[in-house]
N, C-alpha and C positions, 0 to 999 in steps of 0.2 A: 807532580800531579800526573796522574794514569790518565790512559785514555777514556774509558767510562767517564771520569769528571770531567775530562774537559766537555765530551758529548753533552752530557748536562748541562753544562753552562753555556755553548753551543745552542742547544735546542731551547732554552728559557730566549736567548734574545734576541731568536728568531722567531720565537710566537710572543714577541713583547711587538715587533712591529708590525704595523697595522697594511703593509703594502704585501707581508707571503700570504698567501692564497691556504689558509686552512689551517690544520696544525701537524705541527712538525714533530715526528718523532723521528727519533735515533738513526731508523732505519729508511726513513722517509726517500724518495729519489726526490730531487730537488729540483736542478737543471734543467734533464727533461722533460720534467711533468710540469714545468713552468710555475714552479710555487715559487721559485724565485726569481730575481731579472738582474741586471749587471750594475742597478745601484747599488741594489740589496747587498751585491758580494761585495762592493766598493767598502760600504757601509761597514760588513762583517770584518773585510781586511782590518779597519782602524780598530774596530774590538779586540781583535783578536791578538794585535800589536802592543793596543794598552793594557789590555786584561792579563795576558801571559809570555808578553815581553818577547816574544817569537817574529823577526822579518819575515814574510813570506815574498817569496819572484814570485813574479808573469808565468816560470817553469811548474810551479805548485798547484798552479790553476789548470789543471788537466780535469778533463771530461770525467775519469776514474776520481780524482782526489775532490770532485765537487759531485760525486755520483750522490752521496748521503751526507748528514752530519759526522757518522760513525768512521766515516772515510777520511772527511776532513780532521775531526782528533785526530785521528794516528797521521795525519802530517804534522798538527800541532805539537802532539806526542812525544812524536821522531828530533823536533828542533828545540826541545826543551832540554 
């Protein structure tokens, strides 16, 4: 899976839940525009674990790799 799709899939289920602040595209900032909060990531971690089988560390969680959804694929990307 490319990074484009996983952003996709990424971005549907982030604006499936009803706690991000607006909607979410690709290139959206996330963190600090506070569209999201640190359940939300909790919450995404477990997605992102079941949906395409990828561990992420505590290391992955950088300010950069949660800048946007497009940011986080290419770590999903990268461990696939």
């Amino acid at each position: 899976m490319n990074q484009p799709a996983i952003a996709t899939e990424l971005t549907a289920y982030l604006n499936r839940d009803p706690r991000v602040e607006g909607s979410i595209e690709a290139d959206t900032e996330l963190v600090e525009s506070a569209r999201i909060d640190s359940l939300t990531i909790l919450d995404l971690v477990v997605f992102i674990e079941e949906r395409f089988g990828v561990a992420l560390s505590a290391e992955d969680f950088t300010p950069r790799n949660l800048s946007s959804v497009s940011a986080l694929a290419g770590v999903v990307a990268a461990r696939l």
